[in-house]
C-alpha positions as CSV (number, residue, x, y, z in Angstrom):
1,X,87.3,-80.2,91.2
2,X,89.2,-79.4,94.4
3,X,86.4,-76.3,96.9
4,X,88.0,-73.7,96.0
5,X,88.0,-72.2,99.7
6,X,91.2,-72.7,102.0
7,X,92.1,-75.8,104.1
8,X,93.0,-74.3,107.6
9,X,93.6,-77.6,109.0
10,X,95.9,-78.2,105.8
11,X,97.3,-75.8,106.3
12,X,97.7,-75.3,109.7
13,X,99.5,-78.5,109.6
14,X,102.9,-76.5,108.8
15,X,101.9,-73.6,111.1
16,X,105.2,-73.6,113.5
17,X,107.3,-73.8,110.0
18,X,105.2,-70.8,108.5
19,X,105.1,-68.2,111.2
20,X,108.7,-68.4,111.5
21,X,109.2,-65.6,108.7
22,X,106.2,-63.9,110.2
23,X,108.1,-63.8,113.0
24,X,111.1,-62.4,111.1
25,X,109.5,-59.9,109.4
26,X,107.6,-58.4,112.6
27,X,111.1,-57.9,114.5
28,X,112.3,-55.4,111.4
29,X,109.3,-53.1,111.9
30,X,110.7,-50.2,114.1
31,X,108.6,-47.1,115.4
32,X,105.2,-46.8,114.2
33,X,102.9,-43.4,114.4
34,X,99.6,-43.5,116.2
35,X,96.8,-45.8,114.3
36,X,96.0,-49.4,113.7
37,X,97.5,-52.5,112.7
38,X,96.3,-54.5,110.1
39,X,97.0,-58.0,109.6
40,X,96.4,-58.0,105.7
41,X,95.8,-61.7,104.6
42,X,95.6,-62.9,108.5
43,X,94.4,-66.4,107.4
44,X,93.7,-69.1,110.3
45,X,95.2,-65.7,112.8
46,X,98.3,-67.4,113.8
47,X,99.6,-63.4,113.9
48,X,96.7,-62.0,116.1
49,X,97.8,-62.7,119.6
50,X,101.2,-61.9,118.7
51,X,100.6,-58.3,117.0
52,X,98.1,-57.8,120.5
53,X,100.8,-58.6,122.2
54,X,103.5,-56.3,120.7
55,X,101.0,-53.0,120.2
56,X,99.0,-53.3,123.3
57,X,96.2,-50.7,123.1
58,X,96.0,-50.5,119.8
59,X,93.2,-51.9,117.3
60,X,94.4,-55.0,115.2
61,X,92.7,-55.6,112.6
62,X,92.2,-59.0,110.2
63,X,91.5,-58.8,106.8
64,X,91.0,-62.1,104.4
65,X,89.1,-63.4,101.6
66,X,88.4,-66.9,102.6
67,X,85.1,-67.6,105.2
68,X,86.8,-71.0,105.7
69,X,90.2,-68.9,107.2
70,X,88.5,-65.8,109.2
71,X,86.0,-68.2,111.3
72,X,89.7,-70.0,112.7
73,X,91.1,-66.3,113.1
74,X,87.9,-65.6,115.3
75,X,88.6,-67.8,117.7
76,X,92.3,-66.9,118.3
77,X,91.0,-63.9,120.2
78,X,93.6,-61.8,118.5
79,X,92.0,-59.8,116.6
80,X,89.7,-56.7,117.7
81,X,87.8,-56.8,113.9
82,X,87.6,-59.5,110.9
83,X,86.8,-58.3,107.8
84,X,86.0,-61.1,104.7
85,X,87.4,-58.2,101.7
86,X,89.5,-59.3,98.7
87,X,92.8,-58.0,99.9
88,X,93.9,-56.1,97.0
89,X,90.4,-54.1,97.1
90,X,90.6,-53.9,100.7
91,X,90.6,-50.1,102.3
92,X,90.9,-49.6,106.0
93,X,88.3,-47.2,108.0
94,X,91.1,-45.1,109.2
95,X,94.6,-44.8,108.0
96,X,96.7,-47.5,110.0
97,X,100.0,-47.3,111.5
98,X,101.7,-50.7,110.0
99,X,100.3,-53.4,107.4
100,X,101.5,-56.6,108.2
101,X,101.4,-59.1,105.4
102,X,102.8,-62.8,105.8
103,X,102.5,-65.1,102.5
104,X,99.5,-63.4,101.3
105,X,100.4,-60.7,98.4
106,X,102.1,-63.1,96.0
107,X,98.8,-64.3,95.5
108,X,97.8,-61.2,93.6
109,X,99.2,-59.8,90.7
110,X,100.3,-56.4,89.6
111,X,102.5,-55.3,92.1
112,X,103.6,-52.5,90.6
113,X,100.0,-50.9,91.5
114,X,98.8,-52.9,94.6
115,X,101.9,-51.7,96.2
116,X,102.1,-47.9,95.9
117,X,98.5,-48.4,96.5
118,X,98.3,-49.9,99.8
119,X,101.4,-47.7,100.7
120,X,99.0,-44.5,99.9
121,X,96.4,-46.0,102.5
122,X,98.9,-45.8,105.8
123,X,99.4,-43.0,108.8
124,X,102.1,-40.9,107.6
125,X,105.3,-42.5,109.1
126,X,103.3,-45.5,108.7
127,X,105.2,-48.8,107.7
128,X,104.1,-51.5,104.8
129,X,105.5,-54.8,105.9
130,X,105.4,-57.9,103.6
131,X,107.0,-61.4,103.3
132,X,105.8,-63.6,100.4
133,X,107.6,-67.0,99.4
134,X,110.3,-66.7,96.8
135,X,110.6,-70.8,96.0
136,X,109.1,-70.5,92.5
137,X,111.7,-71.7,90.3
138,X,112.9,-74.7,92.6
139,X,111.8,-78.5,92.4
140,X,109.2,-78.2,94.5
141,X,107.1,-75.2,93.2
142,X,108.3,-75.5,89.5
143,X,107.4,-79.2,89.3
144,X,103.8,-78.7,90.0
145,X,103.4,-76.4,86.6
146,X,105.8,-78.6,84.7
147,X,104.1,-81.8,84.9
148,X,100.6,-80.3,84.8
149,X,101.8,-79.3,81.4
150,X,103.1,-82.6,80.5
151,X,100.2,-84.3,81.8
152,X,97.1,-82.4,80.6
153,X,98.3,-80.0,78.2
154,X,96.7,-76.2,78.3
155,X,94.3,-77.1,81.3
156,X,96.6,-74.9,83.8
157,X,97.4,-71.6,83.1
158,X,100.5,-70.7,85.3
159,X,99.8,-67.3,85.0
160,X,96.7,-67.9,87.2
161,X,99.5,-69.4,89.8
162,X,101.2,-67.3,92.8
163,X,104.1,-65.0,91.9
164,X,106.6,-62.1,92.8
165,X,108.5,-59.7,91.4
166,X,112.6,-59.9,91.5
167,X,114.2,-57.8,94.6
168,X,115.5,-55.1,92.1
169,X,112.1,-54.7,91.0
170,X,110.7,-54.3,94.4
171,X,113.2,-52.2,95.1
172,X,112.5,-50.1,92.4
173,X,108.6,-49.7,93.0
174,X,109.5,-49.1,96.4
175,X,112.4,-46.3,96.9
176,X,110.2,-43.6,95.5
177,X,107.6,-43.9,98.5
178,X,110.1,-44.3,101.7
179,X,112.5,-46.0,103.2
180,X,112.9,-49.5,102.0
181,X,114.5,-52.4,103.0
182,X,114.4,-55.5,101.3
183,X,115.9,-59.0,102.3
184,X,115.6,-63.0,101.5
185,X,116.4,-65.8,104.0
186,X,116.9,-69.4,103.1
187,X,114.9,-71.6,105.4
188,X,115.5,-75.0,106.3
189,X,112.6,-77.0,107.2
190,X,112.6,-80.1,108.9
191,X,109.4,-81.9,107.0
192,X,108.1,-84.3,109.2
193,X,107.5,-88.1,107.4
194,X,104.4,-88.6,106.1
195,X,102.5,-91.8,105.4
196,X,101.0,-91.1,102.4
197,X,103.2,-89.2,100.0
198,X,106.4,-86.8,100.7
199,X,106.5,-84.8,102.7
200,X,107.3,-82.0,100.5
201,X,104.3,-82.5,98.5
202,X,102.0,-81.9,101.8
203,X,103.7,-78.8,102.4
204,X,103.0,-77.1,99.0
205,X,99.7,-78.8,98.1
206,X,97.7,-76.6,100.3
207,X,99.4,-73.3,99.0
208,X,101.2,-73.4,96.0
209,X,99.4,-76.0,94.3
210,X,95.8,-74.8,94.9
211,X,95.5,-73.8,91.4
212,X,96.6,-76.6,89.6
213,X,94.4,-79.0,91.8
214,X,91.6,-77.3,91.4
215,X,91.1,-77.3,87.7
216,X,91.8,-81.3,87.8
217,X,89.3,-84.0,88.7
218,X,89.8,-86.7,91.5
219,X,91.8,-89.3,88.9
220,X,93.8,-86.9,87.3
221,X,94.9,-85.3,90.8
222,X,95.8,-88.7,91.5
223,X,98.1,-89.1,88.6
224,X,99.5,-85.7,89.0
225,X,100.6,-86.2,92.4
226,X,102.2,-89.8,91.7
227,X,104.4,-88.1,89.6
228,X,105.3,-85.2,91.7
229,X,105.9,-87.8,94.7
230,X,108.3,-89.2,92.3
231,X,110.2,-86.3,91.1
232,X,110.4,-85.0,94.7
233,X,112.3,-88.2,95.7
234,X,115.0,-87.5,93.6
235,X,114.6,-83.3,94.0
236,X,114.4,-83.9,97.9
237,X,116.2,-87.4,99.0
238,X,114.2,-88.8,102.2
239,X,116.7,-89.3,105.7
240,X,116.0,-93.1,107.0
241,X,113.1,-92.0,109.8
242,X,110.8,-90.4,106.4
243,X,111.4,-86.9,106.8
244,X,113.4,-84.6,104.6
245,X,115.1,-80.7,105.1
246,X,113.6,-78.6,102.5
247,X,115.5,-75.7,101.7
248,X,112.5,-72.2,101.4
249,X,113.6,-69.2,100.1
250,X,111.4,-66.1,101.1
251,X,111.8,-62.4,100.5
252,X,110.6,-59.9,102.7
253,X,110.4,-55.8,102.2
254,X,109.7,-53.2,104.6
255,X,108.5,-49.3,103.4
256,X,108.4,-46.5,106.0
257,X,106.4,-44.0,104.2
258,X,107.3,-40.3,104.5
């Protein structure tokens, strides 16, 4: 079975493509009270200089679960702590001015309770901000459950796999605690070619695959992903140089506490 720690040189491979919506999401965060920022699932740190950069003076803070992630994130410089905490556990010393959280809470379930939750934990005036991939039911996400299925019947349990909410039911949690505003962009992605596979396939094995990999052995991942390289052939058609625009749907959300 696959370590079940994160790649960061996997998935730093994509890093340009995936702090584009971080990016996104950072310029919708208006005025903030006095207090921290937290980077809440910071990963490899690609946010640290930048949050620095944008609240100079105050304390930005990383929080992650993965050893593997936080020792990349420490040598950014961006960050004034690291803290190794399962995120949806995670309490801050004092109550911060803005959670910032890029791809990180669709990894966690019940957000019905993890949001209101964290929402409790900032500065009054404080702001929640969140992005998480919203790509589950296309070819390239769907696939990986589908022929796990086929494959090796009952070994994966999608319900173990990353997932959100629909924007009404954000919206829904949300409204009662602040000012909301929710959002999706599109995103298309230039893949680059890649010599051993598609390209789409490199892209969501070190995310949205994790799971399934790592309940399969080295020749079943090996006949899983001959399959998926087929299917994303058709799903995804390759231009003549290799590479392939990959359409990325992501939903972001912004609460303003009162």
């Amino acid at each position: 079975m696959a370590d079940t720690d994160w790649n960061p040189e996997s998935y730093g491979r994509f890093a340009s493509l995936r702090l584009r919506p971080a990016l996104d999401l950072l310029m919708r965060v208006g005025d903030l009270p006095e207090g921290d920022i937290c980077d809440l699932g910071c990963g490899a740190g690609a946010m640290g200089l930048i949050l620095m950069s944008r609240y100079d003076g105050r304390r930005i803070i990383g929080v992650d679960s993965s050893k593997a992630m936080l020792e990349k994130a420490r040598g950014t410089g961006g960050y004034d702590e690291l803290v190794e905490a399962d995120i949806a556990q995670w309490g801050p010393e004092n109550p911060p001015a803005l959670i910032f959280s890029n791809a990180a809470l669709h990894w966690l379930p019940e957000h019905g309770q993890l949001l209101p939750r964290l929402a409790g934990l900032l500065a009054p005036g404080g702001t929640l901000a969140v992005q998480v991939p919203h790509q589950n039911r296309a070819p390239s996400h769907r696939l990986w459950h589908d022929l796990a299925e086929q494959l090796f019947p009952g070994r994966f349990d999608p319900g173990s796999g990353p997932g959100v909410l629909e924007p009404v039911d954000y919206h829904r949690i949300l409204s009662p605690l602040g000012d909301v505003a929710l959002w999706e962009t599109e995103f298309y992605q230039q893949l680059p070619a890649a010599g051993d596979g598609h390209p789409v396939r490199h892209f969501t094995s070190s995310t949205y695959a994790r799971p399934v990999l790592q309940v399969l052995d080295e020749a079943e991942t090996a006949r899983l992903v001959e399959r998926y390289d087929t299917a994303m052939e058709t799903a995804y058609p390759l231009a003549a140089d290799g590479s392939v625009l990959f359409p990325f749907r992501r939903l972001f959300f912004t609460l303003t506490v009162r």
